[in-house]
C-alpha positions in Angstrom: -51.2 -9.7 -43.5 -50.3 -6.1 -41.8 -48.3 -6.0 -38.9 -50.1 -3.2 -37.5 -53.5 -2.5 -37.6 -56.6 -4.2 -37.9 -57.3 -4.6 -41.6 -56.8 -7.1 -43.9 -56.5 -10.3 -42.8 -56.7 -9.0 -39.0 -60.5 -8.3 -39.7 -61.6 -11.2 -42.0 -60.2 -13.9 -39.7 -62.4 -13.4 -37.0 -65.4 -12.4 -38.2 -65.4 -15.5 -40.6 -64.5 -17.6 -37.5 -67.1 -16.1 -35.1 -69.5 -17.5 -38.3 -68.5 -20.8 -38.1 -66.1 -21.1 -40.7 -62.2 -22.6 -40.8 -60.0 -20.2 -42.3 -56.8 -21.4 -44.3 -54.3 -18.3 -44.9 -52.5 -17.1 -47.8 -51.1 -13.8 -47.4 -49.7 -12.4 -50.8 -47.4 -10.5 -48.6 -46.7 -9.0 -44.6 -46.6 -5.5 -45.1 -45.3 -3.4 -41.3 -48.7 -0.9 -41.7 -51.5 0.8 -43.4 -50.5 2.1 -46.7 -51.9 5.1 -45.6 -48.8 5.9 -43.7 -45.7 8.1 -45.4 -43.6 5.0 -44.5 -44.2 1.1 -45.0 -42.3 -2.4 -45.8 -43.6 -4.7 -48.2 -42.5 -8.4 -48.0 -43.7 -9.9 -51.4 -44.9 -13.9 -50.9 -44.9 -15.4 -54.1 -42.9 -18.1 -53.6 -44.5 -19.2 -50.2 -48.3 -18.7 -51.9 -46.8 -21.0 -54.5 -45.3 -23.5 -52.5 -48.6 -23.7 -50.2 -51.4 -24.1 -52.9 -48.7 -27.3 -53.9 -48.7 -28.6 -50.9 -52.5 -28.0 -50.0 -53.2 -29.7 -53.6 -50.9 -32.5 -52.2 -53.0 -32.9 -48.7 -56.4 -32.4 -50.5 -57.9 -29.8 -48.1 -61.5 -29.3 -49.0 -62.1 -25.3 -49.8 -66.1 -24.1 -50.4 -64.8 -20.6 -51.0 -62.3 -18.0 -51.8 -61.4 -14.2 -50.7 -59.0 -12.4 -52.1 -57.8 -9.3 -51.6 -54.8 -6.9 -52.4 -52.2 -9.3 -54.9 -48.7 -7.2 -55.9 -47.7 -8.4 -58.7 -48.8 -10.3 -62.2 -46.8 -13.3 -61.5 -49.1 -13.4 -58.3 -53.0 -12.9 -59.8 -51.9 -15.6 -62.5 -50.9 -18.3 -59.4 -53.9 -16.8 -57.7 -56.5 -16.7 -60.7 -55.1 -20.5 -61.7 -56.3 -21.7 -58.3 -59.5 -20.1 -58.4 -60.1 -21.5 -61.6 -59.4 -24.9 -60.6 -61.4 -24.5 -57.5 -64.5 -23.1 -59.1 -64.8 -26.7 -61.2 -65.0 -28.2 -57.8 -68.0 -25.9 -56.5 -65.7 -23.0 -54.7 -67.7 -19.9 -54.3 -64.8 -17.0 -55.6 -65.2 -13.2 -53.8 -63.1 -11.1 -55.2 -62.4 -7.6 -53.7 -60.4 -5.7 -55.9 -58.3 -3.5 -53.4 -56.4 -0.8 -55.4 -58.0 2.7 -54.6 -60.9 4.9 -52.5 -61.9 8.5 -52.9 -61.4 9.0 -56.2 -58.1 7.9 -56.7 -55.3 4.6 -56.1 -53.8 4.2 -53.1 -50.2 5.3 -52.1 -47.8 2.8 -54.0 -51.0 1.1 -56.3 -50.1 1.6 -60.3 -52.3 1.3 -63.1 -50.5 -2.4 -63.7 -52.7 -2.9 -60.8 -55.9 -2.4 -62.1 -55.6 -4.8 -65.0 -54.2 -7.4 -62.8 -57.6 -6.8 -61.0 -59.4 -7.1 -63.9 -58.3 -10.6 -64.8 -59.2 -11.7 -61.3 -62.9 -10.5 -61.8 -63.1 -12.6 -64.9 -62.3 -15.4 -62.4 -65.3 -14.6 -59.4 -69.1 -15.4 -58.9 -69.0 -12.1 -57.0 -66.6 -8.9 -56.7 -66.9 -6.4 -54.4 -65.5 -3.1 -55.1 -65.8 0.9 -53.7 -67.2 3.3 -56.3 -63.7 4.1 -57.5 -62.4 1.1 -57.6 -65.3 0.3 -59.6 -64.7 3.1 -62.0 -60.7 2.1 -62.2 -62.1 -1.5 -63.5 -64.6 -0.5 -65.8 -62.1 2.1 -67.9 -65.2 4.7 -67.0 -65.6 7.8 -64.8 -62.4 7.6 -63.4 -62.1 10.3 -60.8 -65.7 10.9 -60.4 -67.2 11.1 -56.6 -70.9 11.2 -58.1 -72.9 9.4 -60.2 -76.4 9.7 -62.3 -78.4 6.7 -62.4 -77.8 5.9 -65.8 -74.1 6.2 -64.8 -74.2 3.5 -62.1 -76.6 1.3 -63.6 -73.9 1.5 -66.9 -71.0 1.1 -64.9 -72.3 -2.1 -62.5 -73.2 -3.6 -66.1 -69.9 -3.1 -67.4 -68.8 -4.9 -64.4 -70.8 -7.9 -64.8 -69.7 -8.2 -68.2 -65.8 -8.6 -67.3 -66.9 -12.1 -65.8 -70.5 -12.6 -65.7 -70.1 -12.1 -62.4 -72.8 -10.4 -59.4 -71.4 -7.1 -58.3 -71.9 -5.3 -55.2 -70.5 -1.9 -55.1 -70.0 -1.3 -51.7 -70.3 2.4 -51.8 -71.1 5.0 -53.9 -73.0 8.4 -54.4 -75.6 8.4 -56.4 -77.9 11.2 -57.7 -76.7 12.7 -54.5 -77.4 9.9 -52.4 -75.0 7.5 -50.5 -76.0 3.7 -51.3 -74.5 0.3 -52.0 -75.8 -1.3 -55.5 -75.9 -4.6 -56.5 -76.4 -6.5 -59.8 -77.4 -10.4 -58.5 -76.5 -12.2 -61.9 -78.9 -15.1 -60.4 -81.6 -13.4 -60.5 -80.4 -10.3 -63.0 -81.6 -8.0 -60.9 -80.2 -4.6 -59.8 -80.9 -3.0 -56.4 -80.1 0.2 -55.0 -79.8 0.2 -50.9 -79.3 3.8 -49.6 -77.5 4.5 -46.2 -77.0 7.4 -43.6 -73.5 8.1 -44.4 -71.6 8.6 -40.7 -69.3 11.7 -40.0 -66.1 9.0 -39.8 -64.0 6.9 -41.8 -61.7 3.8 -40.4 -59.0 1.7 -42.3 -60.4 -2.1 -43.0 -64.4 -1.6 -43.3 -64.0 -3.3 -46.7 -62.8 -6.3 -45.0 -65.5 -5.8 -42.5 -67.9 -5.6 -45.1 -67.1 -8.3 -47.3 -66.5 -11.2 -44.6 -69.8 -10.4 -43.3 -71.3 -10.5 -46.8 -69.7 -14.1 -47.3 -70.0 -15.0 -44.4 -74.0 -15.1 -44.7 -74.3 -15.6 -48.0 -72.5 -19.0 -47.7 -74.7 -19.3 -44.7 -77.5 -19.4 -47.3 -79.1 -15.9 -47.5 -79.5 -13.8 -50.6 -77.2 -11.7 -52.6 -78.8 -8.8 -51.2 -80.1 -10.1 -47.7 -76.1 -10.5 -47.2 -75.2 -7.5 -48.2 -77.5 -5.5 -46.2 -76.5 -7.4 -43.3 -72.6 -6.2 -44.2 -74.3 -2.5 -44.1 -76.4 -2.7 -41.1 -73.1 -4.6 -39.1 -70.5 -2.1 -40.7 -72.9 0.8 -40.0 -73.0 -0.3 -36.6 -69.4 -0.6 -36.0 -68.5 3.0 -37.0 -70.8 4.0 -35.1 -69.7 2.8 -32.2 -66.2 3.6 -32.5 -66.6 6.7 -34.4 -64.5 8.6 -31.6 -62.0 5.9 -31.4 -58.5 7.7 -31.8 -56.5 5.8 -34.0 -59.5 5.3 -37.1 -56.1 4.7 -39.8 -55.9 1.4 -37.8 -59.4 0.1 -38.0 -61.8 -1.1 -35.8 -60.9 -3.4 -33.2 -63.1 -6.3 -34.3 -62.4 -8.8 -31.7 -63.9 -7.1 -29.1 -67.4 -7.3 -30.8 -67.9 -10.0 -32.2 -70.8 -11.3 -30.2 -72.2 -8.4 -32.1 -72.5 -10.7 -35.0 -75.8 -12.6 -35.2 -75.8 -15.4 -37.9 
């Protein structure tokens, strides 16, 4: 949960509410803004995650899916990892987005204990969504690379798969030259490649965008794929719009379009 700025749990909530869907919150800490600033505070929430899956065990509140995103510490992804584990044998749907890094390299304050706590949580989901380079980080493989061949990303999304079984969209990547989300749908074991006109801007919290919108449909009852290129299409869209907004390190103010979002 960031204080300021709309990522994180600022820009799942509403979009997964504006798609019909009650929301129960556990932040794995508050943190005062984007990591992208030279400054930040970081209030680790252990014990209150802990304390609430108890007492949501005790009340017997019905959850068809799970989201996770950025966790800070190991004691955390094993609490975390448990509960998805124990959710999943009751028909829970488990997302995992491993937030840890962009452009090549791990964001200000992320350390390489990071990635393998992320890796035990993809061995956990029906479906993680990483960037190319968190992708890269997860698989032990092209670390620091901005480009992929083919054979490249059609390894690495395998190698991916592999950690959990899992589907895996990687949300985006450069390929062969050319921007594009991939997918491996372990349903149907098929890979697809969906290209996309990359826009001249770039705003905090379009991962979150992207995956609630991808959940959102897809436990609407669309495809793998169908979901995701909804997630591209409405993410597209939303840069677009705001691609002159001043303040991009804060993300996109979602509330005010969220009639833009057609179920």
């Amino acid at each position: 949960m960031v204080g300021y700025g709309n990522l994180g749990m600022s820009a799942m909530i509403p979009i997964l509410s504006k798609m019909k869907f009650e929301i129960l919150r556990l932040p794995s800490s508050l943190v005062s803004n984007n990591f992208c600033y030279e400054r930040f505070a970081v209030m680790d929430t252990t014990d209150y995650m802990r304390q609430c899956i108890e007492i949501w065990e005790q009340e017997a509140f019905h959850i068809d899916a799970v989201s996770t995103g950025f966790l800070v510490s190991e004691e955390q992804t094993r609490i975390v990892a448990d509960y998805c584990r124990k959710l999943k044998s009751r028909g829970a749907k488990i997302f995992v987005d491993p937030i840890m890094a962009d452009d090549g390299k791990l964001y200000n304050g992320v350390t390489t204990k990071t990635v393998e706590y992320m890796r035990s949580m993809c061995k956990v989901a029906d479906v993680i969504v990483p960037n190319m380079t968190e992708a890269t980080f997860l698989a032990g493989r092209y670390e620091g690379k901005t480009s992929l061949s083919r054979a490249e990303a059609e390894e690495l999304i395998m190698l991916l798969h592999h950690m959990g079984e899992n589907s895996v969209v990687i949300s985006s990547m450069v390929m062969d030259g050319i921007t594009c989300t991939m997918l491996y749908d372990a349903q149907t074991a098929k890979t697809s490649i969906l290209p996309y006109q990359l826009i001249p801007a770039q705003f905090s919290g379009t991962g979150d965008m992207f995956s609630s919108i991808l959940i959102g449909h897809f436990l609407h009852g669309a495809s793998l794929e169908e979901s995701v290129l909804k997630a591209m299409n409405f993410v597209s869209h939303m840069i677009e719009v705001n691609k002159t907004y001043p303040a991009p390190d804060n993300g996109i103010p979602i509330e005010r379009y969220l009639d833009d979002i057609v179920l």
